[in-house]
C-alpha positions in Angstrom: -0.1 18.8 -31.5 -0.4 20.3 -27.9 0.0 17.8 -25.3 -2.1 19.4 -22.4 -3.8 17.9 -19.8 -7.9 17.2 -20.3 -9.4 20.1 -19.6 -12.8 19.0 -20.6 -12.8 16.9 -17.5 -13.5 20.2 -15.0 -16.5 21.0 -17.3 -18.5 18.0 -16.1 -18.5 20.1 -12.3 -20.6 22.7 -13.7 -23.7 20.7 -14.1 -24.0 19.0 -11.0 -25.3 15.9 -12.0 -25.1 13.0 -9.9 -22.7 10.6 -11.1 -24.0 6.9 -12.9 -22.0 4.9 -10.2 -24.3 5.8 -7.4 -27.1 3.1 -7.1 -30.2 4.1 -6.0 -31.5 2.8 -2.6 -33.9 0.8 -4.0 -31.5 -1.3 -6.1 -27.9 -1.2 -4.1 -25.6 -2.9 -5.7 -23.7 -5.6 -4.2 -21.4 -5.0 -2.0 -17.9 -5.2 -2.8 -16.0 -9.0 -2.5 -12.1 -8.6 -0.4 -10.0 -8.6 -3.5 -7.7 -11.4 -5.1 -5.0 -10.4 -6.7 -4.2 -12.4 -10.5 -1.4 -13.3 -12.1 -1.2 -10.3 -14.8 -3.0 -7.6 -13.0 -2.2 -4.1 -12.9 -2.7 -1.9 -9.6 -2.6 2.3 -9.7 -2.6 3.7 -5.9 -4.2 7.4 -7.0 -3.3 10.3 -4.4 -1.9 13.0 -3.5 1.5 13.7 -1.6 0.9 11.1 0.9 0.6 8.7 -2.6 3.9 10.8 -3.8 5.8 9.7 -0.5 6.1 6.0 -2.3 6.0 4.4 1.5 2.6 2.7 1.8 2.1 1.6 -1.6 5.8 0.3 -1.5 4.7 -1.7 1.8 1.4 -3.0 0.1 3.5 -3.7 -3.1 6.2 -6.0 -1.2 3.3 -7.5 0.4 2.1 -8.9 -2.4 5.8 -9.7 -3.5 6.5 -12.2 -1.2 3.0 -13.6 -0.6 2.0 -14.4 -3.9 5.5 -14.9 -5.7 3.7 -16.9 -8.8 1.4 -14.4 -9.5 3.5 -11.3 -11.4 1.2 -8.8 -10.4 2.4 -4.9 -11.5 2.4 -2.0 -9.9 2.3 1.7 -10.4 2.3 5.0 -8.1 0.3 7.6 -9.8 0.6 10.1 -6.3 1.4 13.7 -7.3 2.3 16.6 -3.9 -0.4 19.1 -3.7 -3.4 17.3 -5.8 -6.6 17.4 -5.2 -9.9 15.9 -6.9 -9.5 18.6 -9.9 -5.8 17.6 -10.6 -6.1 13.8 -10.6 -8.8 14.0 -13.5 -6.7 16.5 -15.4 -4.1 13.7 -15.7 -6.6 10.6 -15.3 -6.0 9.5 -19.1 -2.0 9.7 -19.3 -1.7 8.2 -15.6 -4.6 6.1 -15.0 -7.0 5.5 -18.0 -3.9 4.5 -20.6 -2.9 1.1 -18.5 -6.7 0.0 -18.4 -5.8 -1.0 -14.6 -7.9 -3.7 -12.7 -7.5 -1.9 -9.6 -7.3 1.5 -8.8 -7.2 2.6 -4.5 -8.3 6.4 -4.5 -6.6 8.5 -1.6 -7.8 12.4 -1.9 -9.3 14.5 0.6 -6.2 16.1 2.5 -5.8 18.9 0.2 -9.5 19.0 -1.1 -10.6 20.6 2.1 -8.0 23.5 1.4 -7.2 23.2 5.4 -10.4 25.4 6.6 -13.6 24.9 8.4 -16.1 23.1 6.8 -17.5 24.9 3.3 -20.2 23.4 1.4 -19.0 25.2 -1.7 -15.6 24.1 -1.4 -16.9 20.1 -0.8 -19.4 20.2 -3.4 -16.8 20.7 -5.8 -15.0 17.4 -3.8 -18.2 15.7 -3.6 -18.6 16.6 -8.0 -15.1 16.0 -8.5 -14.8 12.6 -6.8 -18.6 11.5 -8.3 -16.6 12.1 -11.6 -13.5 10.3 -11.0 -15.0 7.1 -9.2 -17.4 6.9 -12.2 -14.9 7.3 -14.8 -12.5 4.5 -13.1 -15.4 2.4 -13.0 -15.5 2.0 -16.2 -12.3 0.6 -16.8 -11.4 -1.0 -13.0 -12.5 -2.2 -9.7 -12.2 1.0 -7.8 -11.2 1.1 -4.0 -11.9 4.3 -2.6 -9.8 5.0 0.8 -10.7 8.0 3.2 -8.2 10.6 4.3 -5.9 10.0 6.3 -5.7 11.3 10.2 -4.8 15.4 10.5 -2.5 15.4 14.0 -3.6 18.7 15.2 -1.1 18.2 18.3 1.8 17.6 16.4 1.1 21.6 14.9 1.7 22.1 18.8 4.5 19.9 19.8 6.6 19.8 16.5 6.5 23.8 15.4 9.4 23.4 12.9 8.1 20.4 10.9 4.1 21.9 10.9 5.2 25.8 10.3 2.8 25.9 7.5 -0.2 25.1 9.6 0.6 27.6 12.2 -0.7 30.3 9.9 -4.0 28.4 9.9 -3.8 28.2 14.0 -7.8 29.0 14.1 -8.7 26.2 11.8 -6.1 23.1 13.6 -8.7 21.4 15.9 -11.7 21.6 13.2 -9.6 20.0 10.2 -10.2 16.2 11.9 -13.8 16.3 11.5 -14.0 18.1 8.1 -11.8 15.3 7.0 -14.2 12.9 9.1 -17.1 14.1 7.1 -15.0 13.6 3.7 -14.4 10.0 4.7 -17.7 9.3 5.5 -19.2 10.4 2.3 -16.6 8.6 0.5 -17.4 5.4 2.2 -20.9 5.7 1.4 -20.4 6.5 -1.8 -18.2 3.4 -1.9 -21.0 1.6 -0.4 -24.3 2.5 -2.5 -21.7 1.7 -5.9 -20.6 -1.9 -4.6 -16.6 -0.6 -4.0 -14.5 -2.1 -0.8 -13.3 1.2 0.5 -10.3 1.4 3.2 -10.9 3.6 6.8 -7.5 5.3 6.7 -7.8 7.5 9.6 -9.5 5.2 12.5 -6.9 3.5 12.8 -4.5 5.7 12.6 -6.1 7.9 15.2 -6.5 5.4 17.5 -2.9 3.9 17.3 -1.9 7.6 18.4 -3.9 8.0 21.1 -2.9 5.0 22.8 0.6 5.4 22.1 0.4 8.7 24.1 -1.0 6.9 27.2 2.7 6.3 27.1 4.5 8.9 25.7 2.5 12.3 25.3 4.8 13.7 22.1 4.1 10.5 20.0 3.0 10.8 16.8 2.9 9.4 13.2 3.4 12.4 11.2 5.4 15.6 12.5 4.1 17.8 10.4 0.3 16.8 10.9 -0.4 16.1 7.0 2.4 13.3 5.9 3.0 10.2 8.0 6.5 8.8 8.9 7.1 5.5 7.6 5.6 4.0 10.6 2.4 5.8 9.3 2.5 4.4 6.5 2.6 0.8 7.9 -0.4 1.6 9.9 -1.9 3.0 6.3 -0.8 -0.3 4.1 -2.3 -2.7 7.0 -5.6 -1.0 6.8 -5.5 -1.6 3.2 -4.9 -5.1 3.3 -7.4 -5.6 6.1 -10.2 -3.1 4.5 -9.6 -4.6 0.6 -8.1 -7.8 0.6 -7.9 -11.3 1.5 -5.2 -12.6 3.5 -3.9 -15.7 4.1 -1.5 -17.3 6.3 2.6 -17.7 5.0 2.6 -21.3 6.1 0.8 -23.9 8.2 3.3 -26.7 8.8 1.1 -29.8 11.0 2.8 -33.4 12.0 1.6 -36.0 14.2 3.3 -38.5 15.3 2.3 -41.6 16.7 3.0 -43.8 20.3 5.9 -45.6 18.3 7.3 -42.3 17.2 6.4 -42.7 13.6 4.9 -40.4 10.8 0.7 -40.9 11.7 -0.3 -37.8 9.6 0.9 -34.6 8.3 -0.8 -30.9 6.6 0.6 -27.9 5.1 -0.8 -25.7 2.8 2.5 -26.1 1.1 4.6 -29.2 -0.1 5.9 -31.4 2.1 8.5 -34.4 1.1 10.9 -36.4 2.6 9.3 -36.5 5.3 11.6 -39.0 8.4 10.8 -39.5 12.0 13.4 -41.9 13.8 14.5 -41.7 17.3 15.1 -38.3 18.7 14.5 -36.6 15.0 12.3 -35.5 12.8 13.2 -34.3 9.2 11.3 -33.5 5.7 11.7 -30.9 2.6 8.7 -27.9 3.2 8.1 -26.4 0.0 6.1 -23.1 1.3 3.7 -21.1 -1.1 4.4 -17.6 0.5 7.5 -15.8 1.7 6.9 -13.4 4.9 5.9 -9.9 4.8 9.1 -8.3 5.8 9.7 -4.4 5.3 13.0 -2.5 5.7 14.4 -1.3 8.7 13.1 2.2 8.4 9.2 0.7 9.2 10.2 -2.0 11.4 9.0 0.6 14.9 5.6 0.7 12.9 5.5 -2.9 11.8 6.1 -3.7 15.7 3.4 -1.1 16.9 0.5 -2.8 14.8 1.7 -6.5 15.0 2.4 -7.1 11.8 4.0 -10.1 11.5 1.4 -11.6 13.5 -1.7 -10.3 11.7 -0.6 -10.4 8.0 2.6 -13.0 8.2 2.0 -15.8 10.0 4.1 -18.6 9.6 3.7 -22.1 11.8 5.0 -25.5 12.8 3.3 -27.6 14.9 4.9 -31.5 15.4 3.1 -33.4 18.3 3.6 -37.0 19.6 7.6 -36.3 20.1 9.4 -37.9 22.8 9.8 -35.4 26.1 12.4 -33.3 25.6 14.3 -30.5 24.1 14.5 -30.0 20.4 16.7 -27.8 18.2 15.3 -26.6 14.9 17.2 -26.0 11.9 16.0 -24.5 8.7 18.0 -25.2 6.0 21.2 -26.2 8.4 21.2 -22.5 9.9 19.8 -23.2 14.0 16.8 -21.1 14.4 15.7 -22.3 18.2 15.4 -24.4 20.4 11.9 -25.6 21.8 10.3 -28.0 24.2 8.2 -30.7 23.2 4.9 -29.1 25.1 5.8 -26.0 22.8 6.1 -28.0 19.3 2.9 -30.0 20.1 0.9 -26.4 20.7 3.0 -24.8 17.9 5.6 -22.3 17.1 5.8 -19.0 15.3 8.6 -18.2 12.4 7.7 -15.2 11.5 9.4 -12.7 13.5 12.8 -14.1 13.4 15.0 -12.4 11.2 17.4 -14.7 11.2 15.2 -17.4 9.5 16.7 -18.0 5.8 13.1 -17.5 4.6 13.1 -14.0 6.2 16.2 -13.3 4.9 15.2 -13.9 1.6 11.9 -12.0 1.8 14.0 -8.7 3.3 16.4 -9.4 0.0 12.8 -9.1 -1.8 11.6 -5.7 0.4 15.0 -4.2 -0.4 14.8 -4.4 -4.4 11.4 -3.0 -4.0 13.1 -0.3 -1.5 15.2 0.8 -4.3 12.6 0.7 -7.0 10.6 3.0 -5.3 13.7 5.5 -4.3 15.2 5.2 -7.9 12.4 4.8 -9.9 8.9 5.6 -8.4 9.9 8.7 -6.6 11.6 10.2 -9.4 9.0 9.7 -11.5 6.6 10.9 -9.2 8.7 14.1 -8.8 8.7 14.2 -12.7 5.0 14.7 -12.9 5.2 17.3 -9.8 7.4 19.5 -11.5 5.5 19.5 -14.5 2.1 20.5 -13.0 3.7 23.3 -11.6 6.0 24.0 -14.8 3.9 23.6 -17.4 0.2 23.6 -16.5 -0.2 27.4 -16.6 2.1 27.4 -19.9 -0.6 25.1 -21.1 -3.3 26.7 -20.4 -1.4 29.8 -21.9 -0.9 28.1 -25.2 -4.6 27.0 -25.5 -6.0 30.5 -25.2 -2.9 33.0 -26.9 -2.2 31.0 -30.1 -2.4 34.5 -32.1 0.0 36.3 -29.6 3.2 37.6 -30.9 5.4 35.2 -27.9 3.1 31.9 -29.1 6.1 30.9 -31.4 8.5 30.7 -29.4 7.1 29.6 -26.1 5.2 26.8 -27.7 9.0 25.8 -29.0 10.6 26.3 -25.9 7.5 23.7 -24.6 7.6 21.2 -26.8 11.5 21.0 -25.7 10.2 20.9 -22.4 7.6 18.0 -22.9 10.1 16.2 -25.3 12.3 15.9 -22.5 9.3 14.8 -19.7 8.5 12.2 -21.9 11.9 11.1 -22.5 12.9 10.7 -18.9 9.7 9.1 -18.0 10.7 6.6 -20.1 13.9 6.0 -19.1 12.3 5.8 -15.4 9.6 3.8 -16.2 12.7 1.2 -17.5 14.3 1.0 -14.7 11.2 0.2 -13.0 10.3 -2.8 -15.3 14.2 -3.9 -15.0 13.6 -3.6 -10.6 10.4 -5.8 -11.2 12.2 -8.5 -13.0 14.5 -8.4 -10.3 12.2 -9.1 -7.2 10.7 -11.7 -9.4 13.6 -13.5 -9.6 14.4 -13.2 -5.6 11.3 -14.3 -4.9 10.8 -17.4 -5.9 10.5 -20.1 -3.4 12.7 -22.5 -2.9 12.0 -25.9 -1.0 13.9 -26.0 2.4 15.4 -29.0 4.7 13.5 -28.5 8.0 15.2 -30.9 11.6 14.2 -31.2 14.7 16.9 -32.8 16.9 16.1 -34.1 20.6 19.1 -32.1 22.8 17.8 -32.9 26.9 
């Protein structure tokens, strides 16, 4: 049997119907809860080339890694270069639709506009095409429908080289942000009248830029004007977990002590045992539930420029009622700092310091996922990209030319061709599974021996 894409999916454009997700105004539905992520569920990010990259999704994917390392939560990329609306549909039941996912995010747009001034024709098919695809993933997920990301139409200026392509569109450059604007906006209504959470991608992005070039006028998040550097895609993944989600803090570590020095209360929101004041030191085993959001090297300059760590991976220890002084803190034996007792009593921050075993151990965590992504994810993405544009128009060929003369053999020679897809897909999607196992084994949380030791 031909294995083509769904075809009868592009027939639903032609009669214009509204599609059954949009509530009327009369009866909204209710608004869309921040997600919670369960043990067992499956999340597809659906895009385009910005999806394909494997960056922001890898980000949001480690993020969930280390801060909920109980719950085995999987993940898959289903981005493909160049798709818009029309495309994702045509593969919506092998990508999407097969893996009955409980969450699917939704970034299209980019390409849908076909980089032009606005054209009602061209967004009604958008407008029908999206309907279509939001309705059919409602059916089987929570859909989370994100806008399009920010066009740079300086960067076309400043970076020739890298945005070459758009140059030959040099009319259109400084109208592409608001026909993108009014994509996003009826995306996020949509989102809104069906009950969806649905993720701003391009405020933020914007507005990072623009203040960054208060101090340097050539900065920008993606050269080329369409496809963010990784530091784009760290602004992109922190809208998504502050649009979607619900966050909570890495650790909250609270001791009092009282006049005589001794234990008078203690919190956490993990475990804490063992737990010694005597003279001078204060000692106990801190089980944490979380491990902190740490990404690669490659998006530290973004995870700096939106403040991160502070934001999404906060990690404290507060001890008051200590004896005036200086204290040195060690984390499992390895000396992380040393603080004042006026600065323990009001709190200190862990999470930006690499050298922290816990931060260690979460980067161990971001690097496995690092090379899933690059061994696994992005091959397989490129696997599906070279088949749309190997084997879609031999598809359609077969369908309609079964009584040519050639149909024989080129339906042999595509079959050989699908056989192998299907075989390395496999192979990929393996390797994934064995990368998964991998990172949940790394991240498992172990309990740690927290001092504090009176120096001055």
């Amino acid at each position: 049997m031909l294995r083509a894409f769904p075809l009868f999916f592009l027939c639903f454009g032609l009669s214009g119907l509204m599609p059954a997700y949009a509530a009327s105004e009369k009866s909204p539905s209710p608004f869309a809860e921040l997600v919670e992520l369960e043990d067992g569920d499956t999340f597809i990010f659906l895009g385009d080339s910005i999806t394909h990259q494997c960056l922001y999704s890898q980000y949001v994917e480690t993020y969930f890694y280390t801060r909920y390392p109980h719950k085995r939560i999987h993940f898959r990329n289903a981005g493909v270069s160049g798709d818009q609306v029309g495309d994702a549909l045509l593969r919506f039941e092998e990508e999407v639709a097969v893996f009955e996912a409980d969450y699917v995010s939704v970034l299209l747009g980019m390409n849908d506009g076909r980089y032009r001034y606005f054209d009602h024709e061209i967004f009604s098919r958008y407008e029908i095409g999206m309907g279509q695809l939001l309705d059919q993933l409602g059916n089987i997920s929570e859909v989370i429908p994100m806008g399009p990301t920010y066009f740079d139409t300086r960067s076309v200026r400043l970076y020739e080289n890298a945005a070459h392509w758009v140059n030959t569109r040099d009319e259109m450059r400084d109208y592409y942000p608001p026909v993108l604007a009014f994509y996003s906006e009826w995306v996020a209504e949509r989102a809104q009248l069906g009950g969806f959470n649905f993720v701003d991608m391009a405020t933020p992005m914007r507005r990072l830029t623009f203040a960054q070039r208060r101090k340097d006028p050539s900065f920008t998040l993606a050269k080329d004007a369409v496809h963010p550097e990784a530091k784009g895609h760290v602004v992109m993944a922190t809208a998504m977990l502050q649009d979607a989600f619900k966050i909570e803090p890495v650790s909250e570590i609270m001791i009092s002590l009282n006049r005589k020095g001794r234990i008078e209360k203690s919190d956490a929101n993990g475990l804490i045992e063992n737990l010694v004041s005597k003279k001078g030191h204060v000692s106990f085993d801190f089980t944490a539930t979380a491990l902190p959001w740490v990404l690669p090297y490659s998006a530290h300059e973004g995870f700096e420029l939106v403040n991160a760590a502070e934001r999404f991976s906060r990690e404290s220890l507060q001890v008051s009622g200590l004896k005036e002084g200086e204290y040195e803190l060690n984390i499992d034996l390895v000396p992380i700092g040393r603080y004042s007792d006026v600065q323990l009593a009001m709190g200190i921050e862990l999470h930006a310091l690499a050298h922290a075993p816990q931060y260690k151990q979460a980067m161990a965590v971001a690097t496995l996922n690092k090379d899933r992504n690059e061994q696994a994810i992005k091959p397989m993405r490129d696997l599906w990209l070279s088949r749309k544009v190997k084997l879609r128009s031999e598809e359609s060929w077969l369908e309609e030319s079964q009584a040519h003369p050639d149909y024989t053999p080129r339906k042999a020679s595509y079959d050989a061709e699908m056989d192998s897809f299907y075989s390395t897909l496999k192979e990929l999607e393996a390797l994934a599974m064995e990368f998964e196992d991998k990172i949940y084994a790394a991240n498992e949380v172990p309990p740690r021996s927290y001092s504090l030791t009176l120096v001055d």
